[in-house]
N, C-alpha and C positions, 0 to 999 in steps of 0.2 A: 539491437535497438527496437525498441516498441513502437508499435505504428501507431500515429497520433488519432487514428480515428477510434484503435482500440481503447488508447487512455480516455477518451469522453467517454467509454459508456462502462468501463471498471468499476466498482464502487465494492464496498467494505461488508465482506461476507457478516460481520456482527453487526452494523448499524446502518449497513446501506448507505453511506456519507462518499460523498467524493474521495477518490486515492489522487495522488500525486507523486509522480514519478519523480525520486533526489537526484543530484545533479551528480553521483558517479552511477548512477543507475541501477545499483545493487539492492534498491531497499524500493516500496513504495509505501506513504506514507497517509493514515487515515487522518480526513479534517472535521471527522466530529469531535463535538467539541466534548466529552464523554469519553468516547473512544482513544484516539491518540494513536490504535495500532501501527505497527509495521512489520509489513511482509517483504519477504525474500525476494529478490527476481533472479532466476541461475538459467544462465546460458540464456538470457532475454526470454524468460517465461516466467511472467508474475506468476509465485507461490500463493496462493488466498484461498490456503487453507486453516481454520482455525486447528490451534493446535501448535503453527509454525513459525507462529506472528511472533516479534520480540513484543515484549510490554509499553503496554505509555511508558514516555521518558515524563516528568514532571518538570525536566529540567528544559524543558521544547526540544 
């Protein structure tokens, strides 16, 4: 589990946008609106590396 203090100040190594942690906790999710990425989280260690991110979904 990610400590809530660290999700307030994550934000999205390409556009600096707030991340959001999805609700099985495996992905975290970028809210710019441009952006869209999502990064890995393994073993409760956000990945926010570019490079590892899956792509915007277009589909939300």
């Amino acid at each position: 589990m990610i400590d809530s203090r660290l999700l307030d100040i994550l934000a999205c190594p390409v556009c600096a946008e707030r991340l959001e942690l999805g609700p099985d906790h495996t992905r975290m999710t970028c809210f710019g609106a441009a952006c869209g990425r999502r990064y890995p989280v393994v073993d409760g260690i956000p990945v926010l590396v570019v490079g590892a991110e899956a792509p915007a979904s277009s589909a939300g």
